[in-house]
Structure formats: structure tokens, C-alpha cells
NUTOR-573957 format. One record per residue: x, y, z of N, C-alpha, C in turn. Coordinates in steps of 0.05 Angstrom, whole numbers, plus 5000, padded with zeros to 4 digits. Example, Ala and Ser with C-alpha at 12.3 -4.5 7.8 and 13.67 -1.06 7.14 Angstrom:
BEGIN
526448865156524649105156526449345156;525749555142527349795143525850015157;
This chain:
BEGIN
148945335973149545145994152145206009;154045315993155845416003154945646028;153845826018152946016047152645906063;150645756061149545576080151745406106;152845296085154745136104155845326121;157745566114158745736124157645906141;154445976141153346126163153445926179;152845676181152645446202154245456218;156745426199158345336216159745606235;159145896226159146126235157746126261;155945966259153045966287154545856307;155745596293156945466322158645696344;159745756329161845976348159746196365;157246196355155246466367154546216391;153845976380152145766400154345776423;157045746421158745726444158945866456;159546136449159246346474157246466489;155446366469151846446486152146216508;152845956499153645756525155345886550;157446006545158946146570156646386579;156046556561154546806571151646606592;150646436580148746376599149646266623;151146056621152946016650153546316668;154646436653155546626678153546796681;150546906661147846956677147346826695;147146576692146146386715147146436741;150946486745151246526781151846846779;150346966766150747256775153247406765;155347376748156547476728155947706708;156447906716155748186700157648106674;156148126652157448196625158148426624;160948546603160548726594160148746562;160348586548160448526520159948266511;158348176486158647906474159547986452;161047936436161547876409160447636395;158847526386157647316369159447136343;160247346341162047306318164547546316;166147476307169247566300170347786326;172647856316174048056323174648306307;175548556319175948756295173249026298;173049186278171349406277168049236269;165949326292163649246299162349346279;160049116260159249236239156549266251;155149116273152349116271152848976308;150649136320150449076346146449096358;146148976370143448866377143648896405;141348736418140748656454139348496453;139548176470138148016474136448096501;134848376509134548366530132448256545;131847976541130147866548132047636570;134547596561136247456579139247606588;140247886583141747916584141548226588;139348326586138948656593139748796567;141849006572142749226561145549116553;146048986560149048796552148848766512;150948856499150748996473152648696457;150748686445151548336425153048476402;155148416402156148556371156748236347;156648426330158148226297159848406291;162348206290164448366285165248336255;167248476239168148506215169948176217;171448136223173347896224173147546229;171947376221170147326226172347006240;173647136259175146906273174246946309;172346606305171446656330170146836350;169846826363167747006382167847006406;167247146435168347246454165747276476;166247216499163947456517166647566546;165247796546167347986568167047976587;166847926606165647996641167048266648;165148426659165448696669168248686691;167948426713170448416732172348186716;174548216710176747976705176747756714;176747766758177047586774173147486769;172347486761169547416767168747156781;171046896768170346666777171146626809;172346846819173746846848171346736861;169046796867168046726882165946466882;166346306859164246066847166145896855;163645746857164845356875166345286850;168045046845168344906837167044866815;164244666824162444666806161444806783;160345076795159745346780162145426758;165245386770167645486757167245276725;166145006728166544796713163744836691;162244996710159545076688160245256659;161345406683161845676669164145656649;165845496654168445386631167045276614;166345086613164744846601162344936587;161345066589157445206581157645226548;160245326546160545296509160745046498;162944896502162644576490160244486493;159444476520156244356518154844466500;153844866489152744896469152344806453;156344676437156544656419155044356416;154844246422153743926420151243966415;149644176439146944166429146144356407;148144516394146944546367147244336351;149744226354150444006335147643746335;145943696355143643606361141143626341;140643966349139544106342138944116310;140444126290140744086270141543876252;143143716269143443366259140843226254;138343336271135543196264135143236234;134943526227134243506199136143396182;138343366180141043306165139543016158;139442826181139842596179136642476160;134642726173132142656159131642736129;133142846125133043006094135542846075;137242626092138442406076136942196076;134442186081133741876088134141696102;134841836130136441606152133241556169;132741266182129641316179129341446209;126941516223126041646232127141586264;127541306276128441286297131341326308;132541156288135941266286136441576297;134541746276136441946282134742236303;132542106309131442156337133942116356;134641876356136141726390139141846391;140041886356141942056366142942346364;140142496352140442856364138142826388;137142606402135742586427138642656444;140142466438142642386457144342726464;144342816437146143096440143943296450;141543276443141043496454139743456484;139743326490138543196527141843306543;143943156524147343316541147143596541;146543766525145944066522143544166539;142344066544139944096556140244146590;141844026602143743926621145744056630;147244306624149944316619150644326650;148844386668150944336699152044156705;150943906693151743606702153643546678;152743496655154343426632157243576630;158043856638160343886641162443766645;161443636673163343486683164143196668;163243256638164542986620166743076610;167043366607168643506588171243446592;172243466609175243466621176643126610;174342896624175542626617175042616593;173442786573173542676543176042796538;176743156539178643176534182043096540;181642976555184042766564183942546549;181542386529181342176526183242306501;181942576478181942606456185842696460;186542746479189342886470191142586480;190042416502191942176490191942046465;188942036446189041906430190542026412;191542256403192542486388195842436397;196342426424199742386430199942026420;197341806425198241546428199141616384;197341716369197041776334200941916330;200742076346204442086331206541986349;205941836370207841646376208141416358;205841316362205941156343206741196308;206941356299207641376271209441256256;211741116283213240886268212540586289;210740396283209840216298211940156316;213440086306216739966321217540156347;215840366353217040526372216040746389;214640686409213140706428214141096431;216141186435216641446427217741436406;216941726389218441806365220942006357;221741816339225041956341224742216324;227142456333226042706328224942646296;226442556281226542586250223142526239;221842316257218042216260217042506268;217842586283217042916297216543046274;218443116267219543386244218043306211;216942966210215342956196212242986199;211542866216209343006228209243266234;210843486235210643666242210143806206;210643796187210743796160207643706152;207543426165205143366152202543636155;202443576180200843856202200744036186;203244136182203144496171201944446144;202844226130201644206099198844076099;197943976114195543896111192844036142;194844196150192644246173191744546165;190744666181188844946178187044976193;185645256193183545336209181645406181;182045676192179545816167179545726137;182045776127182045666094181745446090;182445186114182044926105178744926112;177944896134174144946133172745076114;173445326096172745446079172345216054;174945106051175644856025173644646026;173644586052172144316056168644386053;168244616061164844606061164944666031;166744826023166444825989165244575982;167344395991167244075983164843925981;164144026008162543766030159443876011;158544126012156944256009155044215979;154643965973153043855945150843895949;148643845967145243905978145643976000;143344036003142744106031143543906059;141943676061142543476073145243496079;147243456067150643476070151543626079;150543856065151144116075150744216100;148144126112147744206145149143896158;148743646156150343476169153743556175;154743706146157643786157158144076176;155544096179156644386186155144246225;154544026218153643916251155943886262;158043716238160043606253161843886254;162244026245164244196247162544326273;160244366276160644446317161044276333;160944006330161743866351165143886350;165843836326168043866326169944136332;168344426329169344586359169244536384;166744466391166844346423168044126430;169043946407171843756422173843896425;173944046399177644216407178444436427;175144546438175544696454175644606487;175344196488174744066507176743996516;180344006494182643956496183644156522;185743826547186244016565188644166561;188544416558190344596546188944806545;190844956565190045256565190645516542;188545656533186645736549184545676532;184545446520181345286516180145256541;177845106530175945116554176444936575;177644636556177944376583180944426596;181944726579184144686593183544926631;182145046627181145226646180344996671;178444796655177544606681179544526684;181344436669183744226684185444486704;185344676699186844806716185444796744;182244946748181444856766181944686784;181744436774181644206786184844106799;186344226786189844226795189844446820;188444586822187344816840187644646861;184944516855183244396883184944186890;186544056881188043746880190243816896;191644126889193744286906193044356934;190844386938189844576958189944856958;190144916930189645226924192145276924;194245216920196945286918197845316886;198545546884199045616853200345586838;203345516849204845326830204545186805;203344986820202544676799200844766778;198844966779197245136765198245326744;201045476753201645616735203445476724;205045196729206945156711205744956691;202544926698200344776677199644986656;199745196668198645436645201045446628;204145466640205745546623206045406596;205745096606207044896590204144806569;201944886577199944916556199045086532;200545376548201245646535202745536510;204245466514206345376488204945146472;204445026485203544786466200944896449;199045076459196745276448198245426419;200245596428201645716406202745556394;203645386397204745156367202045106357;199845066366197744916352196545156328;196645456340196945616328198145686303;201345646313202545596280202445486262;201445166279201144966249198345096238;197145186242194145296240194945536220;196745606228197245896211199045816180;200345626191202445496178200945316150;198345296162196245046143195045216131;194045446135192545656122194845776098;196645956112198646036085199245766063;199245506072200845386041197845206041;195645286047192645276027194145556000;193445736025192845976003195745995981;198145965986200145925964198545715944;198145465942197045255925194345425909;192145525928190645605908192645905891;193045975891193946305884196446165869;198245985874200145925854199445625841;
């Protein structure tokens, strides 16, 4: 069950970038590479050429995340708005509709009864189904999820609407000791992973729950790309406001990084010591 959980939740990351790769088939975007999975020396490479030609799918050795390349850098230069918001966005939407996709059986193999859980992998997979229109939810969710996340450590001392550094520097502790990427997901499907049922329900939520984190506006996630866009268009194409959004997201990305890195090393100190 353990595999299990872990190829799952391995898929989500293939389901999201096949989301971008089909977006940018769609307005004419030459690939030059998909990676499906990881980074690092390519153990096994295929061709979907039934949607993608001669364009070379690799699995990589590393198994952090996954990638697709476009042959030109500037590619999005010439897509509307719209298209720019497809093509950002086409992964989070994946991710929901796998999370859809597989929540049917989860919920039916716990005994949840038959209509319930129709209406709600109906609900995810009809948004996936959709992704030109549904995109455009991505940006206001991810605005909803990172105020609720700044309103969670402001708040940490009721009495005080901002937090004094010393609330910071504990929350910043808590994070590193209790947060993670790979080793903490690894722990938890250990956990989560008793039958089957459990086992694919957690590995539902763990794709939706990439496609929220990748819905965070903050560059160079995905809602952070739309929010740039849209600071684009709000400027009048004046670059400024745009790059000093990238800068100040840049950083905030790499802290999220460290606590990430920071949550992984004192997993792995605790197990090993």
C-alpha cells in the first residue's frame, strides 16, 4: 500500500505537467522535452505520439517534481492573455482532475454511498474537464489561500493583528520542525497508507494539494506567473511593477524552500538519531 500511495502521488506531478504540455499543444507551442517525473540522469524515455509527435517523455532518476521545456523560451510572447492564463494554469487544473479521477474509487471502496461521492469527483472532474475557463479561478483561490496562511501567523498571538518578531521566529521554528517536502510526504503515506481506500483517498488529497500550492501567487509557481500577467495587463505592459513582483516573490519562493529543506533534514536527523 505503501507503493501505492507513493506511485500516486508520483502521478500527480506527471498529471500536472501533461496539464501545461497540453495547454501549450493546444496554441501551437513546440516542445522540446517532458520530464514526467524527476530531475537528474534519464532512466527510461518513451513518445506519446499520438498527442505530442516525436517530443521524448523522459523518467528521470530524482524523483523531485517534473518539468516540460518549450523549444523557444519567449514562447508565451505571442498568446492573449487568456491563452497566457491557460497555459500557466493547465497543471493545477490537471491536478484537481486527477484528484477527481481517483477520489471516485477512494470514496466508493470506504463506503461513502453512491451519490455523495459521484457530485463530488463530478464537481473536480467537470473543473478539469474545462481548463480554459476554470483557470481563471486559480489566481482568486490562490489569493484566498495565501491570505488565509498570512491572516494563520498573524494571528498567532490573538491580541495582535501583526506579529512581533519573537511570534515570527517561532513560527519560523515551528515550520522548519514540523514542515517538509519529500521526507515528510514519504512519513505520512507511510502513515496514511492502512488499505487501499486510504491509501488512494490520500494520495487524492496530496494532488489537489499540489495544485493549491502551485495556485499560490508567488513566482515562479503557477498562480504566481498569472498574477504576473495580469500586473502586465493592469500596467499597460510596463515592466516595472512586474519585475519588482517577481523579485519580492523570488525570495519569499526561496524561504519556502528552506523551511522545506529545513523540514526534511530534522525529519531525517529524528529518524537516523
Amino acid at each position: 500500500m505503501v507503493v501505492l500511495g507513493i506511485v500516486l502521488f508520483l502521478l500527480s506531478f506527471s498529471a500536472h505537467e501533461l496539464g501545461h504540455a497540453f495547454a501549450m499543444r493546444r496554441y501551437g507551442i513546440k516542445i522540446s522535452e517532458i520530464s514526467l517525473l524527476g530531475f537528474g540522469p534519464t532512466i527510461f524515455t518513451f513518445r506519446l505520439r499520438r498527442w505530442f509527435g516525436d517530443v521524448p517523455v523522459r523518467i528521470k532518476l530524482i524523483p523531485l517534481g517534473a518539468f516540460v521545456r518549450p523549444e523557444d523560451k519567449d514562447c508565451e510572447a505571442n498568446l492573449s492573455f487568456k491563452q497566457k492564463v491557460h497555459v500557466n494554469g493547465g497543471g493545477v487544473i490537471a491536478n484537481v482532475l486527477f484528484f477527481g479521477i481517483i477520489l471516485l474509487p477512494a470514496l466508493l471502496l470506504d463506503n461513502v454511498s453512491l451519490l455523495p461521492s459521484c457530485i463530488i469527483s463530478g464537481i473536480a472532474i467537470t473543473i478539469g474537464l474545462f481548463p480554459r475557463f476554470t483557470t481563471h479561478l486559480i489566481l482568486p483561490i490562490g489569493i484566498l489561500l495565501l491570505g488565509l496562511l498570512i491572516f494563520s501567523v498573524s494571528h498567532s498571538d490573538p491580541k495582535n493583528v501583526v506579529p512581533h518578531p519573537k511570534s515570527l521566529v517561532d513560527v519560523h521554528k515551528n515550520l522548519v520542525g514540523n514542515g517538509g517536502s519529500i521526507v515528510a510526504i514519504a512519513q505520512e503515506v507511510n502513515e496514511k497508507s492502512k488499505n487501499l481506500a486510504v491509501t488512494i483517498l490520500f494520495a487524492a488529497l496530496l494532488s489537489l494539494g499540489v495544485g493549491l500550492t502551485q495556485a499560490l501567487p508567488i513566482y515562479p509557481l503557477d498562480g504566481g506567473r498569472i498574477a504576473y500577467d495580469v500586473i502586465e495587463v493592469l500596467a499597460s505592459k510596463r515592466k516595472l511593477p512586474g519585475e519588482i513582483f517577481k523579485k519580492v516573490s523570488l525570495c519569499l519562493f526561496v524561504y519556502l524552500i528552506i523551511i522545506s529543506l529545513g523540514g526534511d533534514i530534522a525529519r531525517l536527523m529524528k529518524i537516523i538519531f
